[in-house]
C-alpha positions as YAML, in Angstrom:
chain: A
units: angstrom
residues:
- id: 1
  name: UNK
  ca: [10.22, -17.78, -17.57]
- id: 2
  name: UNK
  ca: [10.05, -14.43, -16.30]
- id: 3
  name: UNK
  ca: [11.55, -12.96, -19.02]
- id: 4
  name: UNK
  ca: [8.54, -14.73, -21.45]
- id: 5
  name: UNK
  ca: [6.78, -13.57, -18.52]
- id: 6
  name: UNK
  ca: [7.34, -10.15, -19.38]
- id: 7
  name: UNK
  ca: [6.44, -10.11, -23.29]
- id: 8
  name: UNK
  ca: [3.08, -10.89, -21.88]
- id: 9
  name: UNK
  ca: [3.01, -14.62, -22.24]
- id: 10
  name: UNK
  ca: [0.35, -16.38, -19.89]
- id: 11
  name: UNK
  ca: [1.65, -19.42, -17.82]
- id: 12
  name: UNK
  ca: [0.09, -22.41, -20.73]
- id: 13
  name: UNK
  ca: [2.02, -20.38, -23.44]
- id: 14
  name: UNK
  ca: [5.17, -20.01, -21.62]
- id: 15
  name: UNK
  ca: [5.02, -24.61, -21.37]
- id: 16
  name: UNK
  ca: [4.04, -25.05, -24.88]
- id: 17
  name: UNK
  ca: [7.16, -22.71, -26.01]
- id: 18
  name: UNK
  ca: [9.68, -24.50, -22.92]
- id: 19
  name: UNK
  ca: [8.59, -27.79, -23.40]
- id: 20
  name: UNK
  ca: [7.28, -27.93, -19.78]
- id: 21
  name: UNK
  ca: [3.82, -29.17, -18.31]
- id: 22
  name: UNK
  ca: [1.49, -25.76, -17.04]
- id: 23
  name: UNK
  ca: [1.75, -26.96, -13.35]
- id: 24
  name: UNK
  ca: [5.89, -26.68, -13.49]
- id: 25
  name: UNK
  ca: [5.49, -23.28, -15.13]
- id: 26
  name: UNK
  ca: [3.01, -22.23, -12.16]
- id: 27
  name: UNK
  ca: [5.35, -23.70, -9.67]
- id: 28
  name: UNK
  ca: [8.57, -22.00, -11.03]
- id: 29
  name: UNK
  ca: [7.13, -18.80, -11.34]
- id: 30
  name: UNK
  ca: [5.28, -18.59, -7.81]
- id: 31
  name: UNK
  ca: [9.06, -19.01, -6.46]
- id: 32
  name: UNK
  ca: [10.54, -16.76, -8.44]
- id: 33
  name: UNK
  ca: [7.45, -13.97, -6.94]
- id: 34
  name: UNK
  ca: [8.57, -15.43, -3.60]
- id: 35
  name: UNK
  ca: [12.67, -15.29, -4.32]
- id: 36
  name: UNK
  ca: [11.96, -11.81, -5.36]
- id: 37
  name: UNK
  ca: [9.47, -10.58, -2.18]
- id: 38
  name: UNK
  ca: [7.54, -9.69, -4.98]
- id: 39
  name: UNK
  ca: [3.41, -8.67, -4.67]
- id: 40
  name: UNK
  ca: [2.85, -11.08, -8.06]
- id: 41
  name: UNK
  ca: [4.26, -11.94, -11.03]
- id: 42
  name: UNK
  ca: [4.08, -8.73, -12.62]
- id: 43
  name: UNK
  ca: [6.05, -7.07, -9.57]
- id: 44
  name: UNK
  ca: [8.57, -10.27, -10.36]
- id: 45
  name: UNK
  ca: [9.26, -8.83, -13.42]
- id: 46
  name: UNK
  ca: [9.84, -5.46, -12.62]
- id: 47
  name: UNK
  ca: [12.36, -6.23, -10.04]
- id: 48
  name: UNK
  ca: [14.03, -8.74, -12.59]
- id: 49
  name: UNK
  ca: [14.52, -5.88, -14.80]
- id: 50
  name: UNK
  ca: [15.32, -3.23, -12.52]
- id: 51
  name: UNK
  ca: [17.63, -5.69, -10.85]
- id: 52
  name: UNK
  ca: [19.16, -5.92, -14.60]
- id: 53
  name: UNK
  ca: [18.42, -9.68, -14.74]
- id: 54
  name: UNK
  ca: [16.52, -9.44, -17.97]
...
């Protein structure tokens, strides 16, 4: 998700394309923020890069 995340996909986009409903999308990707101590979900996906994770 993050790494659709980082293409610029918004949350309803990223559940059409993984076959998920929006509100598991939301969920998943407010814990990955939180996994990651990240500010939001941008930040998330700057540390998954950096981190070399995507």
């Amino acid at each position: 998700m993050l790494r659709l995340s980082a293409t610029g996909a918004q949350p309803m986009e990223i559940a059409e394309r993984l076959f998920l409903s929006y509100g598991t999308v939301r969920n998943y990707l407010t814990s990955a923020v939180g996994k990651l101590g990240a500010r939001n979900r941008i930040d998330a996906v700057r540390i998954a890069i950096e981190s070399g994770w995507i």
